[in-house]
C-alpha positions in Angstrom: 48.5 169.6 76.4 47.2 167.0 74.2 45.7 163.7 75.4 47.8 161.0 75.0 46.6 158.5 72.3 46.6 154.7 74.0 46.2 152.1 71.1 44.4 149.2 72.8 45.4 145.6 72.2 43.1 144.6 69.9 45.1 144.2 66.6 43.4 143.1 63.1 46.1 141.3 61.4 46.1 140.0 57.5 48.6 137.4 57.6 50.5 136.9 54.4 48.8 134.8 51.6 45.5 136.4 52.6 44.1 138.4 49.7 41.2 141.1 50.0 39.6 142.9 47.5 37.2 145.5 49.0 37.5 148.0 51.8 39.0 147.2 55.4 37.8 150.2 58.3 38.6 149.2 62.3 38.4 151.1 65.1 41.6 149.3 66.4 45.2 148.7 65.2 46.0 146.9 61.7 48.8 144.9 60.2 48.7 143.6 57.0 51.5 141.0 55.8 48.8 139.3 52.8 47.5 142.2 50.0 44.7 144.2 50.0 43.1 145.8 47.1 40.9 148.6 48.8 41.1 151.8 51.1 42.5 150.7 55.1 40.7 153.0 57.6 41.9 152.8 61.3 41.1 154.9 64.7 44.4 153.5 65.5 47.7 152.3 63.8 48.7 150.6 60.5 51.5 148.6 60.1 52.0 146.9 56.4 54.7 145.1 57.1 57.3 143.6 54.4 55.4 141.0 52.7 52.5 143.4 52.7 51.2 144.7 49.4 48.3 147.7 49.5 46.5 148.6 46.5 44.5 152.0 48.2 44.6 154.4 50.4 45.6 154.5 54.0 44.1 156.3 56.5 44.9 156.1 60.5 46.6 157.9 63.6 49.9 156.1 63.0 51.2 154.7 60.1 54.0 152.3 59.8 55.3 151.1 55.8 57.2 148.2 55.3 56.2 146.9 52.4 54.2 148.3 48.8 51.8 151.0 49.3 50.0 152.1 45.9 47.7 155.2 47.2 47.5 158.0 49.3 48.3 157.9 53.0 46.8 160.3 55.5 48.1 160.1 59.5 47.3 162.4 61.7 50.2 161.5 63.8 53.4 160.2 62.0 54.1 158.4 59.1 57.1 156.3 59.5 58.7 154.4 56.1 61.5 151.9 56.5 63.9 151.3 54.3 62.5 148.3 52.8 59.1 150.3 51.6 57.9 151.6 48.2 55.3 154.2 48.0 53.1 155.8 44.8 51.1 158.0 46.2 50.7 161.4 48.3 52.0 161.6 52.0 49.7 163.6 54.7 51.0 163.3 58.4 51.6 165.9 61.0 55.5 164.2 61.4 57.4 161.8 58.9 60.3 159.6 59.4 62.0 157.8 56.3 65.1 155.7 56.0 67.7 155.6 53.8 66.9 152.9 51.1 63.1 153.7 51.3 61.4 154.4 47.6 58.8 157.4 47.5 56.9 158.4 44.7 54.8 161.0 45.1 54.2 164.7 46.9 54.7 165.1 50.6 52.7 167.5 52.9 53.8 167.3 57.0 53.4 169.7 59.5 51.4 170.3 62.4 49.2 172.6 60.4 48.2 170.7 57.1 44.6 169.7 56.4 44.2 166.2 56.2 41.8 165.2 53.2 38.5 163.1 53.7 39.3 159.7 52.4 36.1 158.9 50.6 36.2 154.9 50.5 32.8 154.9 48.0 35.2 155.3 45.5 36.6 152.1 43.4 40.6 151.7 43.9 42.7 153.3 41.3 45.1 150.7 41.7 43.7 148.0 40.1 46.2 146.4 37.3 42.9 147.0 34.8 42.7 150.1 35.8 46.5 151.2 36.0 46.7 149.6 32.4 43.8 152.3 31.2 45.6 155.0 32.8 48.9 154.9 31.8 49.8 152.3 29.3 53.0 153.7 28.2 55.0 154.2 31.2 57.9 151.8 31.9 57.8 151.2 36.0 56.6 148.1 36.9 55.3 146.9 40.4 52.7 144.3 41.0 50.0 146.0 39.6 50.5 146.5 36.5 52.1 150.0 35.2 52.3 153.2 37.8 49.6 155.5 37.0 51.9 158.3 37.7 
C-alpha cells in the first residue's frame, strides 16, 4: 500500500494582478490567481484558480485548473478541470476529473501505468504572444496570448 501523500500548510500563493515572467519551482503547494509566463514545478499541489492565467507547463502531485492553462500538465496523482477552465496543451496524470463546461485542447494520457515526461524548465515558454505569433499566424482562436500554436 502506498504512503499517503500529506501536503503541508505551506502554500505559495500569486494573488491576482501579480505578473511573473520566469520559472516558479516549490517544494510546497501553489495557487496562482495573477499570470505566470514560465513552467510551475511543485512537490505538492497546484491550484490556478479562475482569474489565473499560465503561459507554461505544469508539473506537480495534484493539479487543480480553474482558470487558462497554455502548456503541458504532468500530475502524478490527479488532474482535476472545472468547468470554468481552458486548456492547450497535453494532459499526463495517473486519474482525471473534468466537468461539463470545461474547454480541452489537446491529447490526454491517464492511467496508473503512463510515463510521465521530464519537464525540462531550461527551455524558453512556447507560449509567449511573440512566439505563438511565429508559430501559427494564420489560425483564428484567440486567447490572451496571442494565436494558439496548435
Amino acid at each position: 500500500m502506498a504512503a499517503a501523500i500529506t501536503p503541508s500548510t505551506h502554500i505559495t500563493q500569486i494573488k491576482e494582478g501579480t505578473i511573473i515572467s520566469g520559472n516558479l519551482k516549490s517544494k510546497q503547494s501553489i495557487r496562482v490567481d495573477g499570470h505566470i509566463t514560465g513552467d510551475i514545478l511543485s512537490d505538492e499541489k497546484i491550484i490556478v484558480g479562475s482569474l489565473g492565467e499560465i503561459g507554461g507547463n505544469l508539473r506537480g502531485t495534484d493539479i487543480t485548473i480553474e482558470g487558462f492553462v497554455n502548456g503541458d500538465v504532468m500530475s502524478k496523482g490527479i488532474v482535476h478541470i472545472s468547468k470554468s477552465a481552458r486548456i492547450f496543451g497535453k494532459i499526463y496524470a495517473n486519474e482525471i476529473s473534468i466537468e461539463k463546461g470545461a474547454e480541452l485542447n489537446g491529447k490526454v494520457n491517464v492511467g496508473k501505468d503512463i510515463e510521465i515526461p521530464e519537464l525540462n524548465t531550461s527551455s524558453p515558454s512556447r507560449s509567449s504572444q511573440e512566439n505563438i505569433r511565429k508559430v501559427a499566424p494564420t489560425i483564428e482562436k484567440k486567447d490572451n496570448y496571442g494565436s494558439v500554436a496548435w
